[in-house]
C-alpha distance (Angstrom), angle and dihedral (degrees) to the residues before:
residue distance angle dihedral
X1 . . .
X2 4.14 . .
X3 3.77 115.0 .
X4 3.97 110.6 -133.4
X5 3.86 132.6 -165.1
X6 3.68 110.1 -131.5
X7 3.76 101.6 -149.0
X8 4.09 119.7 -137.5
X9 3.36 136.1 -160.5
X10 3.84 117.9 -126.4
X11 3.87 104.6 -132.1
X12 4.29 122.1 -125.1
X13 3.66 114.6 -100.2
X14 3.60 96.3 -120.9
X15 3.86 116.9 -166.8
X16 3.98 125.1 -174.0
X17 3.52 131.9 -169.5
X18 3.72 135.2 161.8
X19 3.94 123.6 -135.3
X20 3.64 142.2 -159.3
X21 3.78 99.7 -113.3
X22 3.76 137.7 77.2
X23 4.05 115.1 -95.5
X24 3.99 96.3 -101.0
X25 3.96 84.2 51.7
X26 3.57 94.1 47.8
X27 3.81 94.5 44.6
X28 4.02 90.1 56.1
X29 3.66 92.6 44.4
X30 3.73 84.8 55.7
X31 3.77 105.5 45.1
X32 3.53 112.5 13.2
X33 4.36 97.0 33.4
X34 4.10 85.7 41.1
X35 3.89 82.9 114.8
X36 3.82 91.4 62.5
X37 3.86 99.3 47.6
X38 3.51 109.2 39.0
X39 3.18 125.4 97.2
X40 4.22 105.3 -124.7
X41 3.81 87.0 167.1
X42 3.64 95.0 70.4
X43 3.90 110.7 8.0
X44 3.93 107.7 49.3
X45 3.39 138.8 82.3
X46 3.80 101.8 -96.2
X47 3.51 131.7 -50.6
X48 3.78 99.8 5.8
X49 3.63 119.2 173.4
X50 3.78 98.8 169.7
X51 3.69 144.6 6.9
X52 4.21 133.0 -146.2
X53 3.66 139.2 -169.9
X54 3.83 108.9 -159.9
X55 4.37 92.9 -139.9
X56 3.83 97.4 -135.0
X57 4.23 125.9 86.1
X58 3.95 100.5 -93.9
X59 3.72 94.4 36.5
X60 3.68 134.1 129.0
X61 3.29 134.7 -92.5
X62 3.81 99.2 -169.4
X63 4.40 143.9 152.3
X64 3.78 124.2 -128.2
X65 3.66 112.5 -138.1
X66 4.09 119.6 -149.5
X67 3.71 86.7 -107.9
X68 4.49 88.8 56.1
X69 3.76 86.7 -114.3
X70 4.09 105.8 140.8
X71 3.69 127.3 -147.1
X72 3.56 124.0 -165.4
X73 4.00 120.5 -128.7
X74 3.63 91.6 174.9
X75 3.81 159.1 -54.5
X76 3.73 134.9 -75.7
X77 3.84 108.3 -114.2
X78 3.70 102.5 173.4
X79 3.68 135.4 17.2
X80 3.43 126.9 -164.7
X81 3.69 125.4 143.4
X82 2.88 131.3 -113.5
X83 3.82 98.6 -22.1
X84 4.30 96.2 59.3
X85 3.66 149.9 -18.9
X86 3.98 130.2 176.7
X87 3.58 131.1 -176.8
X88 3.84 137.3 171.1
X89 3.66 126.5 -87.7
X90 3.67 121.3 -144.1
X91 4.07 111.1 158.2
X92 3.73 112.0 146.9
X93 3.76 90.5 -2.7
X94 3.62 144.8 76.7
X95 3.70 128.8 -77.0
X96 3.90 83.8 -117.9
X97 3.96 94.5 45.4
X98 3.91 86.1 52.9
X99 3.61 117.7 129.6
X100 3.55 128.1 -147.5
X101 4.35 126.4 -113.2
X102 3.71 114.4 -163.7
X103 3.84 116.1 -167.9
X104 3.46 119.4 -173.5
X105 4.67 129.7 -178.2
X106 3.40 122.5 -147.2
X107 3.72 133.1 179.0
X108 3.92 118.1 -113.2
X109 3.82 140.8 160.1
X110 3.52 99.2 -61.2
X111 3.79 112.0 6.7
X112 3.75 137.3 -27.6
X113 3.87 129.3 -42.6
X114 3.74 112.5 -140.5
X115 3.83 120.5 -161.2
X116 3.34 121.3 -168.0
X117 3.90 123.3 -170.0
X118 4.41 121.5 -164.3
X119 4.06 96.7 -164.2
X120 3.45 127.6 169.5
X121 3.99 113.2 55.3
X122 3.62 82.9 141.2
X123 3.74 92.5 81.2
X124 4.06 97.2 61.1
X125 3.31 107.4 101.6
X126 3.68 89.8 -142.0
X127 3.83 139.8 16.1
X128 3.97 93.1 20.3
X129 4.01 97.1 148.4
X130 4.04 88.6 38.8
X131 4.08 98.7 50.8
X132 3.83 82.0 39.2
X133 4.03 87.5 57.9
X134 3.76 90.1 46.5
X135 3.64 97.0 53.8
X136 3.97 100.0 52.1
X137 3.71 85.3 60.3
X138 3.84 95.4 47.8
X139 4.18 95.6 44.7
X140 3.66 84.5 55.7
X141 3.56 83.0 58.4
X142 3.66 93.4 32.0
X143 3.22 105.7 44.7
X144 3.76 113.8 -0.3
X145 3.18 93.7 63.6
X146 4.17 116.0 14.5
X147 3.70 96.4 40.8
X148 4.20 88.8 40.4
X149 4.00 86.1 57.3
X150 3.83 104.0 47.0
X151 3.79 88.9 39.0
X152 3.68 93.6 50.1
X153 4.07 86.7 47.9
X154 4.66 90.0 50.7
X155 3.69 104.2 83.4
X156 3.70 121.1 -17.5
X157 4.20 109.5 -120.7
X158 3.35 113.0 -105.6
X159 4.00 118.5 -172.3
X160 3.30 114.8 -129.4
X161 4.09 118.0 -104.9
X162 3.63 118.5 -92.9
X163 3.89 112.7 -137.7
X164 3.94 107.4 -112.8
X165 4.03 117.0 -95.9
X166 3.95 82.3 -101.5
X167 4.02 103.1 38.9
X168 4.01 115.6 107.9
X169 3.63 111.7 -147.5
């Protein structure tokens, strides 16, 4: 009899939430507002006192320490507004090790629903399933429920205006 390891893959986090603005203003609020609604004071790598997203594929995603010193989280690896975006995460890992977040905006009754996939724990070399635990707790925080508020606070949603039963368009 030979033993055998079944390999598994360790599945996304995948968090959704629906906000009160239109996709283009929920897209913004997410990349270039990111500075405004994250929370540097417990998820960054130090003293953060701001965070960026250069909006182009190969961009940064990268903190600003008190000091001006920047550390990269990631890249930009797909840029389209306001419908998706992903880019590569690599905090306390290498640039090979980094995983992948895909966020995507689409319309709904109401406002915008905003998807947001963390792939990839595969590619740690160790601790995969365990930083995987760890960060569906902290995009509840993150983005659940941060990113939720300020986007819900951007641009109120306002339906668009149905013509009147007589109006000829």
């Amino acid at each position: 009899m030979t033993d055998t390891v079944t390999a598994f893959t360790i599945p996304p986090v995948v968090k959704t939430v629906t906000v009160r603005c239109v996709p283009a203003t929920a897209f913004r609020v997410f990349t270039s507002e990111i500075g405004q609604w994250w929370p540097l004071a417990d998820f960054s790598m130090g003293a953060a006192t701001d965070c960026h997203f250069e909006p182009f594929v190969g961009g940064r995603l990268y903190q600003v320490d008190q000091s001006g010193a920047e550390t990269v989280w990631g890249h930009v690896l797909a840029w389209d507004p306001p419908h998706a975006m992903a880019f590569s995460w690599q905090v306390q890992c290498s640039p090979e090790e980094a995983q992948q977040i895909d966020v995507t905006f689409r319309p709904v009754a109401g406002g915008t629903e905003v998807k947001l996939a963390h792939a990839g724990w595969d590619k740690l070399k160790t601790g995969g399933a365990e930083r995987r635990q760890s960060y569906d707790g902290g995009w509840v925080a993150v983005f659940e429920q941060r990113f939720k508020a300020y986007a819900d606070q951007a641009e109120p949603f306002v339906r668009p205006a149905e013509p009147a039963s007589g109006d000829k368009e």
